[in-house]
ROGUKE-705355 format. One record per residue (C-alpha): residue in one letter; residue number from 1; y, x, z. Coordinates in Angstrom, 1 decimal, padded with zeros to 4 digits. Each point is the difference from the previous one (the first is absolute). Example, Ala and Ser with C-alpha at 12.3 -4.5 7.8 and 13.67 -1.06 7.14 Angstrom:
! residues 2
 code pos     py     px     pz
    A   1 -004.5  012.3  007.8
    S   2  003.4  001.4 -000.7
***
This chain:
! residues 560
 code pos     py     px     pz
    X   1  016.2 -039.8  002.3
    X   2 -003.2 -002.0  000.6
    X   3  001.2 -002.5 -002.8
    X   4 -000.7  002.7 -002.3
    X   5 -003.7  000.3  000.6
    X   6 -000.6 -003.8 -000.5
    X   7  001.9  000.5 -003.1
    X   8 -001.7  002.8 -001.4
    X   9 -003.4 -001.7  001.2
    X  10  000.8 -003.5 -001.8
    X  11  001.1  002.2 -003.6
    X  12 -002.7  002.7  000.1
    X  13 -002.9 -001.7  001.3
    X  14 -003.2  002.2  000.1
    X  15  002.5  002.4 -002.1
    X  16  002.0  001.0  003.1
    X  17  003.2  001.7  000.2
    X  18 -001.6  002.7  002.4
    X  19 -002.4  001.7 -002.8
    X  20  001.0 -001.1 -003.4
    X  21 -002.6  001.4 -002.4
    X  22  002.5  002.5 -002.4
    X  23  001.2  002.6 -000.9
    X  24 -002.4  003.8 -000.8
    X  25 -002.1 -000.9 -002.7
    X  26  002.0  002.6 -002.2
    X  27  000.5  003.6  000.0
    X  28  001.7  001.4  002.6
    X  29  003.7  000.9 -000.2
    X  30  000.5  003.2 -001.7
    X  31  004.0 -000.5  000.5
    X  32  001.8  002.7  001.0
    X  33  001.7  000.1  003.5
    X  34  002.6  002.4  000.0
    X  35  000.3  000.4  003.9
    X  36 -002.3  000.5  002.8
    X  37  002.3 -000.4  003.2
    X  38  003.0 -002.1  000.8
    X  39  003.3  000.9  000.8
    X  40 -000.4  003.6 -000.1
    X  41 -003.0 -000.3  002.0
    X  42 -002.5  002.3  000.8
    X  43 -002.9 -001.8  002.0
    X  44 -003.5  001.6 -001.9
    X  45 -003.3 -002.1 -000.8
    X  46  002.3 -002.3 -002.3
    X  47 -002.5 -001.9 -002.9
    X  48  001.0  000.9 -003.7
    X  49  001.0 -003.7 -001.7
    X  50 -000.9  001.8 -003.2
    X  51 -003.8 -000.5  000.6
    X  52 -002.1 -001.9  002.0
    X  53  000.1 -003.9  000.6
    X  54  003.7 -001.1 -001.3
    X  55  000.4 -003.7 -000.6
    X  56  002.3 -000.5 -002.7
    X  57  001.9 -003.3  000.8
    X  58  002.4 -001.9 -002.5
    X  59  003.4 -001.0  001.6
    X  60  002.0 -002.1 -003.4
    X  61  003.5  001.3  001.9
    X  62  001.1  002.4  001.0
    X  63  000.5  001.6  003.6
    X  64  003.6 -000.8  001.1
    X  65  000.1  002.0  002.9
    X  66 -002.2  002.5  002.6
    X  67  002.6 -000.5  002.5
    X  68 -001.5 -002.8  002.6
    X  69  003.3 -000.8  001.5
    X  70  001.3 -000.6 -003.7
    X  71 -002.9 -001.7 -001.5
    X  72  000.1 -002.9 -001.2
    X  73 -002.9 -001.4 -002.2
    X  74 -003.5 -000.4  000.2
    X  75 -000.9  003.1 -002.6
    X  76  002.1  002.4  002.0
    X  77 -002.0 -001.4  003.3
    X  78 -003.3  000.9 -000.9
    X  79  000.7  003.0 -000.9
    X  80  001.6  000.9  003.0
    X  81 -002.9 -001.4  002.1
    X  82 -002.2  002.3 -001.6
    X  83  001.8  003.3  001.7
    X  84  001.7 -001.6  003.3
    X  85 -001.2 -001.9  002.7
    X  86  001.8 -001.9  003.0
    X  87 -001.1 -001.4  003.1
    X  88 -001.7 -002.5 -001.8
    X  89 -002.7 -000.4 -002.6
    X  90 -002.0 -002.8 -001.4
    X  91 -003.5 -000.6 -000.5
    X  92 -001.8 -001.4 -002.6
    X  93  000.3 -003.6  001.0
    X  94  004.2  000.9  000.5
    X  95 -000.2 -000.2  004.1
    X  96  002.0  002.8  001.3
    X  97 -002.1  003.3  001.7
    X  98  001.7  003.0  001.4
    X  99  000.8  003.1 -002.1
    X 100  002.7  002.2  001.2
    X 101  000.0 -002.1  003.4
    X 102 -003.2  001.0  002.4
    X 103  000.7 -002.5  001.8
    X 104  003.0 -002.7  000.9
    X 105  000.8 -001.5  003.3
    X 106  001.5 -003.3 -000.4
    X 107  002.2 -001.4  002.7
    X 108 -000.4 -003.8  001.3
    X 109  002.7 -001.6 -000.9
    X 110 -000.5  002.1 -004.0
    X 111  003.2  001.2  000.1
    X 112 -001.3  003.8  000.8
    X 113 -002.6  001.9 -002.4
    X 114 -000.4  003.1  001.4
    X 115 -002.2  002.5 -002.6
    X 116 -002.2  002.8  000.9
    X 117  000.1  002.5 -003.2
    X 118 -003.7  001.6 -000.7
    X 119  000.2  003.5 -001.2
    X 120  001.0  000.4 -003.7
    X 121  001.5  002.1 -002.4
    X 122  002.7 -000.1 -002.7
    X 123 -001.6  001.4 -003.7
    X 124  002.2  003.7  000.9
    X 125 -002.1  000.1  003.7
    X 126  003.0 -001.7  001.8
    X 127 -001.3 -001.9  002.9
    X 128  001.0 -004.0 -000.2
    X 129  002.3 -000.4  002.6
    X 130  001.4 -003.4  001.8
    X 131  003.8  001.2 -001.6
    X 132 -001.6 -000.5 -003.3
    X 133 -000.2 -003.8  000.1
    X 134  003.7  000.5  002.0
    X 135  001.5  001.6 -002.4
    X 136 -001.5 -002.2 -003.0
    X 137  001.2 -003.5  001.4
    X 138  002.9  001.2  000.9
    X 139  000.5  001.2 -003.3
    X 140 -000.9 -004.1 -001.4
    X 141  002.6 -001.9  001.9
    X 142  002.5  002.9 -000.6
    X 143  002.8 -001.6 -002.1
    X 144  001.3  003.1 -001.5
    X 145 -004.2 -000.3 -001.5
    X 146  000.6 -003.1 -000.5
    X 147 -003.5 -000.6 -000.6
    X 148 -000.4 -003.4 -002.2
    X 149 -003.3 -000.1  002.7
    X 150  002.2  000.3  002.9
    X 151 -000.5 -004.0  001.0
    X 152 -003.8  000.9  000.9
    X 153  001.0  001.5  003.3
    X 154  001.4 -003.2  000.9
    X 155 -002.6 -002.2 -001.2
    X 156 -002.2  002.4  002.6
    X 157  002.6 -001.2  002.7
    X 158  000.7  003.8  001.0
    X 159  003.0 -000.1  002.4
    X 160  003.0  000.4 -002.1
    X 161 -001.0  000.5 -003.2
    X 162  002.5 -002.7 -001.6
    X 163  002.6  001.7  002.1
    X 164 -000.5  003.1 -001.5
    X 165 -000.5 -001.0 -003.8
    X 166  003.1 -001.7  000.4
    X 167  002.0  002.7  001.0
    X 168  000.8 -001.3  004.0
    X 169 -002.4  002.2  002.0
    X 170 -000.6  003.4 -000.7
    X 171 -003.6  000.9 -001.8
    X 172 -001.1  002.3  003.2
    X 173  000.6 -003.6  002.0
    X 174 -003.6 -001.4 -001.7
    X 175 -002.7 -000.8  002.2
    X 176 -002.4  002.8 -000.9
    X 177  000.2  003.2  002.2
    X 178 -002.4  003.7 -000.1
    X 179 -001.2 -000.1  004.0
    X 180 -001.4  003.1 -001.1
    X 181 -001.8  001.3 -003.1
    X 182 -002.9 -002.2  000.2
    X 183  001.5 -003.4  001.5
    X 184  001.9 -002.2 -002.0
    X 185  001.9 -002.9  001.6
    X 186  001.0 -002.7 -001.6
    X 187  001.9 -003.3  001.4
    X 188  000.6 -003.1 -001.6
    X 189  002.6 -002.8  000.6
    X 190 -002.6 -003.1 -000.7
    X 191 -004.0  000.3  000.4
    X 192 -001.0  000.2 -003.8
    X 193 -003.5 -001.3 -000.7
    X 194 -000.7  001.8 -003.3
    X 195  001.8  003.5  001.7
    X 196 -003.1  002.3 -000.6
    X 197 -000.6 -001.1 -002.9
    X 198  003.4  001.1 -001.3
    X 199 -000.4  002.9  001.3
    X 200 -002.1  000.9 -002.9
    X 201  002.6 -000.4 -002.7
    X 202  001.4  002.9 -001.8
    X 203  003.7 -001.0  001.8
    X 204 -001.4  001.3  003.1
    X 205 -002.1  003.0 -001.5
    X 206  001.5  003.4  002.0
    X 207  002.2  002.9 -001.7
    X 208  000.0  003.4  001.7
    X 209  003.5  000.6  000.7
    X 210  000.6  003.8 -000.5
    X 211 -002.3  000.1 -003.3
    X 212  002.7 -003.0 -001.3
    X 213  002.9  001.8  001.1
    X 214 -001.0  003.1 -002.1
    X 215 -000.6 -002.3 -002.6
    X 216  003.7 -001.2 -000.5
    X 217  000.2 -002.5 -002.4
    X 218 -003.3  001.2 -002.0
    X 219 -002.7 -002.1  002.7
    X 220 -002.3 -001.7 -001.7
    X 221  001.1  001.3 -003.2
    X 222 -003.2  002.6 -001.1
    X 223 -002.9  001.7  002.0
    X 224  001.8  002.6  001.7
    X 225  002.8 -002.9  001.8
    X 226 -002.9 -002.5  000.8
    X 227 -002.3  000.5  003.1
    X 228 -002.7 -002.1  001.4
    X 229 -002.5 -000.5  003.1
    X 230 -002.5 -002.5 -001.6
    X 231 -003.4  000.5 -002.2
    X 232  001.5  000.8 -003.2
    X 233  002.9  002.7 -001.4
    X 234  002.4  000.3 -002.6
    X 235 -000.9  002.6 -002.3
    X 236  001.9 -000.9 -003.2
    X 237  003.0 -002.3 -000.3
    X 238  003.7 -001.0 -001.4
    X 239  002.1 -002.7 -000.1
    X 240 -001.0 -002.1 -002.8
    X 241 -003.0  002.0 -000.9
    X 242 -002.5 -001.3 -001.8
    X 243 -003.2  001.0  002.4
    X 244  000.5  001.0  003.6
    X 245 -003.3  002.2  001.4
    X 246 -001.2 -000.2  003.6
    X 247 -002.6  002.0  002.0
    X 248 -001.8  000.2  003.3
    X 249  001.9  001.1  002.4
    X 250 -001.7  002.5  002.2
    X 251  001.7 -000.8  002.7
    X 252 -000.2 -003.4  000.4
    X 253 -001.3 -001.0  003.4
    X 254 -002.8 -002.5 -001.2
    X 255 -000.9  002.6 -003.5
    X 256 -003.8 -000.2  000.4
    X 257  000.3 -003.6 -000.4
    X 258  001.3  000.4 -003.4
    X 259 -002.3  000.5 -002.6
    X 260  002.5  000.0 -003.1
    X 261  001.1  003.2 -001.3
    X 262  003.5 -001.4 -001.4
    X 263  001.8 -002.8 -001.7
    X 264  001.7  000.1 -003.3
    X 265  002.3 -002.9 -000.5
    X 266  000.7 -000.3 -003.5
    X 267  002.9 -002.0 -001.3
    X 268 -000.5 -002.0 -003.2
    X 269  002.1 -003.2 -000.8
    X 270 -002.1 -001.4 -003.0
    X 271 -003.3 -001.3  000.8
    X 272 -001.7  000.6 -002.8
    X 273  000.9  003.4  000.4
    X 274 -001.3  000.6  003.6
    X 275 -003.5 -002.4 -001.0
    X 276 -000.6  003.1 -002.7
    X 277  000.6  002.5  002.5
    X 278 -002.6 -002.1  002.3
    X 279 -002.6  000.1 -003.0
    X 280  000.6  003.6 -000.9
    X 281 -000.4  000.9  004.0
    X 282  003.3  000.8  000.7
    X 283  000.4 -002.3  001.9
    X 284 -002.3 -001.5  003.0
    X 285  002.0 -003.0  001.3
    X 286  002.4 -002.3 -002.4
    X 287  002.2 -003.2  000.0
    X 288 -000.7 -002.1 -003.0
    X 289  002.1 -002.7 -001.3
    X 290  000.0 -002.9 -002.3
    X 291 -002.9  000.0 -002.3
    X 292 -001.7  002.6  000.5
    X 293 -001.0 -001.8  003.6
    X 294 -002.2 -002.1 -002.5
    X 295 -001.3  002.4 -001.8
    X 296 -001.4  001.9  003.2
    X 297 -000.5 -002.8  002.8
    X 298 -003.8  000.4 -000.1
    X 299 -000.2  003.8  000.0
    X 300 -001.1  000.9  003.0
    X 301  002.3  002.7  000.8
    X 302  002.5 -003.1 -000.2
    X 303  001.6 -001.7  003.0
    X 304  003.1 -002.7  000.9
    X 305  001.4  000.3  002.9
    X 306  002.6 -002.4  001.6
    X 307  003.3  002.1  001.5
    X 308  003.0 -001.5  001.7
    X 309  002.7  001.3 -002.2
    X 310  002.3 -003.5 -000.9
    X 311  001.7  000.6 -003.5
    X 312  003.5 -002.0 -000.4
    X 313  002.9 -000.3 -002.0
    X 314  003.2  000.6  002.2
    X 315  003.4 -001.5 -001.2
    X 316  002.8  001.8  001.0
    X 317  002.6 -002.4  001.5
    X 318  003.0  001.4 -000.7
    X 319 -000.4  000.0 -003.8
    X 320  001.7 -003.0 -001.6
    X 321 -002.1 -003.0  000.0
    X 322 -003.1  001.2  001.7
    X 323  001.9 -001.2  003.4
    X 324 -000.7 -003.8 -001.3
    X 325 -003.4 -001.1  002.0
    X 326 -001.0 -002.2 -002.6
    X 327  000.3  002.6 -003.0
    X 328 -002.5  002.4  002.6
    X 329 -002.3 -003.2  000.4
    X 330 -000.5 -001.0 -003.9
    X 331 -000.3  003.9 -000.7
    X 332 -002.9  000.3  002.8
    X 333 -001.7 -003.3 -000.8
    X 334 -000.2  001.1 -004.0
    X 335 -002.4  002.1 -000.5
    X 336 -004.1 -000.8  000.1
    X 337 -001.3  002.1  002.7
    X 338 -003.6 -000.8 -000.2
    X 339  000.3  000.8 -004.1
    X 340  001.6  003.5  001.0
    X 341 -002.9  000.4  002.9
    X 342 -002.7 -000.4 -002.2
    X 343  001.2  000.6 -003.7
    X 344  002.2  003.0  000.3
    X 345 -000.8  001.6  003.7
    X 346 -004.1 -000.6 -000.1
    X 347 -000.2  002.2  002.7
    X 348 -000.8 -002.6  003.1
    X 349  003.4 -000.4  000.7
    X 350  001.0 -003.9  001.3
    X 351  003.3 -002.3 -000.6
    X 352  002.4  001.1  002.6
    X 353  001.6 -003.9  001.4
    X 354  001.4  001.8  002.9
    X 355  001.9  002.7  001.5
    X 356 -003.0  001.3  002.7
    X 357 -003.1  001.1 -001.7
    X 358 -003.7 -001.6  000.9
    X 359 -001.6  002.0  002.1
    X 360  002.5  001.9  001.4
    X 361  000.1 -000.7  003.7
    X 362 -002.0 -002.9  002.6
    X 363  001.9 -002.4  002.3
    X 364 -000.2 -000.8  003.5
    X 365 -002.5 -002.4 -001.2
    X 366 -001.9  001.8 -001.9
    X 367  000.7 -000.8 -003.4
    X 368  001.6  001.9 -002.8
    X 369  004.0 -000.5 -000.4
    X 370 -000.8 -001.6 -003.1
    X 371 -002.2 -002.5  001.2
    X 372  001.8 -002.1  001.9
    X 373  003.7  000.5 -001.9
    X 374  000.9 -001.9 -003.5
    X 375  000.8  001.7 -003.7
    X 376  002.5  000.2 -001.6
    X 377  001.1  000.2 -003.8
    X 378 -003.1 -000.9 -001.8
    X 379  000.6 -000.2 -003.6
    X 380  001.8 -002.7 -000.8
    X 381  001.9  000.1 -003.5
    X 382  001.1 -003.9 -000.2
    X 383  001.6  000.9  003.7
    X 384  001.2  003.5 -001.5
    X 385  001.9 -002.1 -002.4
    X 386  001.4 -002.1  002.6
    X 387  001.9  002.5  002.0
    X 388  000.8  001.7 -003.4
    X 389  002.3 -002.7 -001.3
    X 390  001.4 -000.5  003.8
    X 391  000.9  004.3  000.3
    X 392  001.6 -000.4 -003.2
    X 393  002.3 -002.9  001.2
    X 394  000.6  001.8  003.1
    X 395  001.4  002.9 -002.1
    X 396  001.2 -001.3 -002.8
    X 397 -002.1  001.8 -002.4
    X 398 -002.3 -000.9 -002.8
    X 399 -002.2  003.8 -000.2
    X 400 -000.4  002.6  002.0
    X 401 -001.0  003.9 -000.5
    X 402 -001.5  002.2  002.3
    X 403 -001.7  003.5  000.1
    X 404 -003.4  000.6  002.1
    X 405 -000.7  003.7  001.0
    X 406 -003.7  000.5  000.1
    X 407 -002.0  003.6  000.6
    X 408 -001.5  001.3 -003.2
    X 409 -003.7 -000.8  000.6
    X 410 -001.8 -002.1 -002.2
    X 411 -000.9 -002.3  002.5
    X 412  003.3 -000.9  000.8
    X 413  001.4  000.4 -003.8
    X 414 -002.7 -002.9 -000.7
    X 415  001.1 -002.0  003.0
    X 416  003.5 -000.1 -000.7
    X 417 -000.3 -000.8 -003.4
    X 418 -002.2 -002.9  000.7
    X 419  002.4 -001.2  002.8
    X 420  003.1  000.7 -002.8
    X 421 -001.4 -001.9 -002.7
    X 422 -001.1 -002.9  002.6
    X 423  003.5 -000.2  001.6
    X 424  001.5 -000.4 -003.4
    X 425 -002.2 -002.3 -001.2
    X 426 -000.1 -002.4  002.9
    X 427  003.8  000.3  000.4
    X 428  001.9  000.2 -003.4
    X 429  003.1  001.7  000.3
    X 430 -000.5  002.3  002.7
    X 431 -000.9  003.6 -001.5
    X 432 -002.2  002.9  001.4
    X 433  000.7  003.9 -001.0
    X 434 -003.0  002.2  001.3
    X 435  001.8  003.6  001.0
    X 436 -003.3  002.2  000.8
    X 437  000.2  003.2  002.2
    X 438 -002.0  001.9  002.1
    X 439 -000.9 -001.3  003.3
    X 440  002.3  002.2  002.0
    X 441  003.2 -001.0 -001.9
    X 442 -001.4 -003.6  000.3
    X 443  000.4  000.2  003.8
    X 444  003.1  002.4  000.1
    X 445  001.8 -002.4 -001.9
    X 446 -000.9 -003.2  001.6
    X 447  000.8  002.2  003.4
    X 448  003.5  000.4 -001.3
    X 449  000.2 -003.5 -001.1
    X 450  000.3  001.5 -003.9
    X 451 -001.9 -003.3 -001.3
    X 452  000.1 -003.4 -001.1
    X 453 -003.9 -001.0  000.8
    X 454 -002.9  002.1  000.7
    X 455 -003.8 -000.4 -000.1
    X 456 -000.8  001.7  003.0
    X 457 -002.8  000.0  002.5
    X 458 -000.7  000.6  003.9
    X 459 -003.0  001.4  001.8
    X 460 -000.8 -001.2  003.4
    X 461  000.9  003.1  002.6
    X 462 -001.9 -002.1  002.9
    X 463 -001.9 -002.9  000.6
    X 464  002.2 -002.7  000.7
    X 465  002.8 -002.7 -002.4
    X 466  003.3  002.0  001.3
    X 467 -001.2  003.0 -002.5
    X 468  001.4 -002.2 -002.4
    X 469  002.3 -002.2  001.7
    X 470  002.1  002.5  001.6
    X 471  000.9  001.3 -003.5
    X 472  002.3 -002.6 -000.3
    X 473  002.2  000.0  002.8
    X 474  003.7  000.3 -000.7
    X 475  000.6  004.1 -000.1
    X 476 -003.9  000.5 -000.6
    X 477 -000.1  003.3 -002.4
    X 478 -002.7 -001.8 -001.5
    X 479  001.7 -003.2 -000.3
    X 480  001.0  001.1 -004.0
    X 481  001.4 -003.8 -000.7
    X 482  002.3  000.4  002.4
    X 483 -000.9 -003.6  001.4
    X 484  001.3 -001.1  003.7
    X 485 -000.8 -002.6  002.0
    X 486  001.4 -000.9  003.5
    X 487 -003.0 -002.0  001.2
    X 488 -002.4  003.0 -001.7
    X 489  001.3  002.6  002.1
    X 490  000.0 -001.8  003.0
    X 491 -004.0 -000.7 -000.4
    X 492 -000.7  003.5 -000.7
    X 493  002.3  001.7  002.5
    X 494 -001.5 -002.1  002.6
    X 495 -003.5  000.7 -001.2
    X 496  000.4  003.6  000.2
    X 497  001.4  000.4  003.1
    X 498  001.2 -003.5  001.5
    X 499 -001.3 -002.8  001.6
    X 500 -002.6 -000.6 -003.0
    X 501 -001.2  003.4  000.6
    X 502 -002.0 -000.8  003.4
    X 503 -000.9 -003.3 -000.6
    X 504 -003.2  000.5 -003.1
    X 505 -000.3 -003.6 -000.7
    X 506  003.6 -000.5 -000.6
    X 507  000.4  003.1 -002.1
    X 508 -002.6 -001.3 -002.3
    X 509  001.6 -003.3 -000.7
    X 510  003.2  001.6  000.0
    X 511 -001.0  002.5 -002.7
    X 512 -001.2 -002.7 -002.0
    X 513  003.3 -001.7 -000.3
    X 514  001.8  003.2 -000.7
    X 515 -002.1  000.2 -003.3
    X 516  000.6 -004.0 -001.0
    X 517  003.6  001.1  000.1
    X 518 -000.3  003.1 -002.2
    X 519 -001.9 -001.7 -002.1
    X 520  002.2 -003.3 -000.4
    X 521  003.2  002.3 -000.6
    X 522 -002.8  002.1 -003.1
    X 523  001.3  003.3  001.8
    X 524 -002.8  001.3 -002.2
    X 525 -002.2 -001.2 -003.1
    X 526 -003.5  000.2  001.1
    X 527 -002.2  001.4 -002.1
    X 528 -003.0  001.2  000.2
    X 529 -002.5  001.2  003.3
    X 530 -001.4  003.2 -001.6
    X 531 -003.8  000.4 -000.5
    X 532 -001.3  003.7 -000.9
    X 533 -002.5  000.5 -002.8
    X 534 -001.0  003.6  000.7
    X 535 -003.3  002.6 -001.9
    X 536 -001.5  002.1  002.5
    X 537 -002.5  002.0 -000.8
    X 538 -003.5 -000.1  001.4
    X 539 -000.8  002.2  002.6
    X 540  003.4 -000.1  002.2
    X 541 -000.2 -002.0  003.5
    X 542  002.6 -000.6  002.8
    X 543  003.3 -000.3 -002.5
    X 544  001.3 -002.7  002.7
    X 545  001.9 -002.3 -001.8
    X 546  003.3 -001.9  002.1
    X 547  001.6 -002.8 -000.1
    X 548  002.7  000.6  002.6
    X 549  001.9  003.9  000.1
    X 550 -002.0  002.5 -001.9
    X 551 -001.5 -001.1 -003.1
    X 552 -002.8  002.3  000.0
    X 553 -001.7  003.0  002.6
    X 554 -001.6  002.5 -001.0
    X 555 -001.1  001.7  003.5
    X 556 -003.4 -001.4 -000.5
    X 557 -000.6  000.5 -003.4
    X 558 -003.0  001.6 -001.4
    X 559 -001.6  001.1 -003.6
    X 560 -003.4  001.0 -000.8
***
């Protein structure tokens, strides 16, 4: 996670990530919080979210889900991060610090993490306990979950997880045991560089086992079936809803170091929309898009921030025609990034030539993935053309028709149809229909393999390429195109836990030519590497801003 201070340090500058100037120059919240206490709790000294310092915060999608063993996308993340904590947090540079963990005890050969629980409570006064974190990861590689996040155990090398999600070993068979209440031990099959700071991600987040179990099958579903242990509580929410409200928890084990009252997320899809709201004081921290980044770049409540989210079109391989290599490379070598970048998006977001984001993660030698590893599809319309007329030899066709599913913001409406109309200009014959839909049914159907192509998006869950690359090994639940490659899986199997696992150097270089291969076969489309044009209002500090995991904290927050 050390990448991701050099990264926030090279797009800030003197800005900084750690205390962006924002949000609190309004009014404060006078929402209404309907609930006090979590779960049926009834721990006292709780703080009203009705009055008090609320920061109202724009999300343009919705919250998917509150469960963090189900979650999925970066929305439902953040939200989550505001009421639970694992053994991990980040600070404001993105290095992992301990949270839930008082200390950890790593064995020589990394293999053995062995964590010392501090003293800390659920929101209903339960104590945290070591079969928390048991029961929850447990829960992820579970294949009767079947958790779409189940692979991340793996990628943290804990000692059978693959077995597990694949049905061979039996879920109480993972590496992860309750010594007693307050020691956790964890054992891995591989040392895993970038362990602790995975240990921060929402996968990994702890569930308390008997509050779930009298859940049933409402967790995570309102207030009373959602419980947390970090700064912040749920005090108003629904599936789908269009604002979720949060409080200070009173029982959070670090509360006097939070100095925010609450956190209303509010969801609004149009932009111009949530920019009123931001005017009127509604709200006090808000995504802009298009041209309305122009119109407020030199307000000084205005800032662009670089984020590691990769946007991409995926073709889904088993649809008639989209199996042809060629017709994927004129498709992704069509359409004018840089125009898109800086005439539609505006918001500091860069041409995406690659599959692994800049910035994302530093080599054995230093230097950023991107650095020393080539691009690939930069615009090239004559080329497009090329491998046009050869895909329609290939399949004997003279014009194609296919539909893209694309979320119902506007930022991605406008994308689409720029991409649409430059994909049917560039290559005549070959037709585009834009099916719009809100994000969730985006990624349920492109789960279930219910699409033809889709404009999609990743976020980085940890600091190093095989985020990305692992997505697209054969059988990855993530691997939407349904792409497989012999020589692929080999590179990231051994990576993860193989030979190419010990040996750094190698690794690297190996990595490297795992992505020339996803890219030479156009598995995806690149797009674009998304760049966040965000109002905060003067008189907020310590929003931290990340690249990697969590898009934002809020621990640290304050308002004057």
């Amino acid at each position: 996670m050390k990448r991701v201070g050099k990264f926030a340090a090279l797009v800030l500058g003197t800005l900084m990530v750690v205390s962006l100037a924002g949000c609190g120059g309004g009014k404060p919240s006078t929402g209404t919080g309907t609930e006090t206490t979590q779960g049926g709790s009834e721990a006292g000294g709780s703080t009203d979210a009705a009055s008090g310092k609320v920061l109202k915060v724009h999300f343009d999608v919705e919250v998917a889900s509150m469960d963090p063993q189900i979650a999925t996308d970066g929305t439902s993340f953040e939200a989550i991060a505001a009421i639970t904590e694992g053994l991990y947090s980040v600070d404001e540079a993105g290095s992992p610090i301990l949270a839930m963990a008082e200390s950890v005890d790593k064995s020589e050969d990394g293999l053995t993490y062995t964590f010392k629980l501090r003293d800390a409570q659920w929101s209903n006064g339960t104590p945290v306990t070591a079969n928390d974190f048991v029961f929850a990861w447990r829960r992820l590689v579970d294949p009767v979950v079947a958790s779409e996040y189940a692979f991340i155990a793996g990628i943290a090398g804990i000692t059978n997880a693959e077995a597990i999600t694949a049905g061979e070993v039996a879920p109480d068979q993972l590496g992860v045991t309750a010594q007693d209440d307050k020691t956790l031990v964890v054992n891995l099959d591989v040392p895993v560089p970038f362990f602790e700071s995975l240990m921060s991600f929402p996968s990994f987040l702890p569930v308390n086992e008997e509050f779930f179990t009298n859940a049933g099958d409402s967790f995570g579903t309102s207030p009373a079936t959602i419980l947390g242990n970090g700064p912040f509580m749920i005090t108003s929410y629904e599936p789908a809803a269009t604002s979720i409200t949060l409080a200070k928890s009173p029982t959070y084990w670090d509360a006097s170091k939070v100095n925010l009252d609450g956190i209303q997320y509010q969801i609004i899809k149009d932009s111009q929309q949530a920019m009123l709201s931001y005017q009127n004081g509604d709200l006090d921290l808000a995504a802009l898009s298009g041209e309305q980044v122009e119109q407020f770049q030199a307000d000084p409540e205005f800032h662009n921030i670089m984020a590691g989210y990769l946007w991409y079109m995926s073709p889904n391989q088993t649809v008639k025609g989209l199996e042809n290599v060629n017709l994927r490379k004129a498709m992704a070598l069509s359409y004018d990034k840089e125009a898109l970048a800086k005439n539609v998006l505006k918001d500091g977001s860069i041409v995406a030539n690659f599959a692994v984001p800049t910035l994302l993660a530093t080599g054995p030698d230093g230097k950023d993935f991107r650095e020393t590893t080539g691009t690939y599809f930069e615009t090239d319309k004559a080329k497009a053309l090329e491998y046009w007329e050869t895909a329609k030899a290939e399949l004997g066709v003279s014009e194609l028709k296919y539909v893209m599913i694309v979320e119902d913001t506007e930022s991605a409406i406008n994308v689409a149809q720029f991409i649409q109309s430059e994909i049917q200009t560039t290559l005549p014959g070959i037709t585009i229909e834009l099916q719009t839909m809100p994000k969730k049914n985006r990624v349920e159907r492109m789960q279930q393999g219910d699409f033809e192509i889709g404009l999609t998006r990743w976020g980085p869950d940890y600091a190093d390429p095989m985020t990305y690359l692992g997505m697209w090994k054969t059988g990855s639940p993530n691997n939407y195109g349904f792409w497989s490659n012999a020589e692929y899986d080999a590179i990231i199997d051994s990576a993860t836990k193989g030979e190419l696992a010990v040996d750094v150097e190698a690794r690297w270089e190996a990595l490297k030519k795992a992505e020339e291969i996803a890219m030479d076969e156009a598995v995806i489309m690149p797009v674009y590497q998304k760049g966040d044009a965000v109002m905060i209002k003067t008189g907020v500090e310590g929003v931290e801003f990340h690249s990697v995991g969590i898009n934002r904290i809020y621990k640290n927050a304050t308002m004057n």
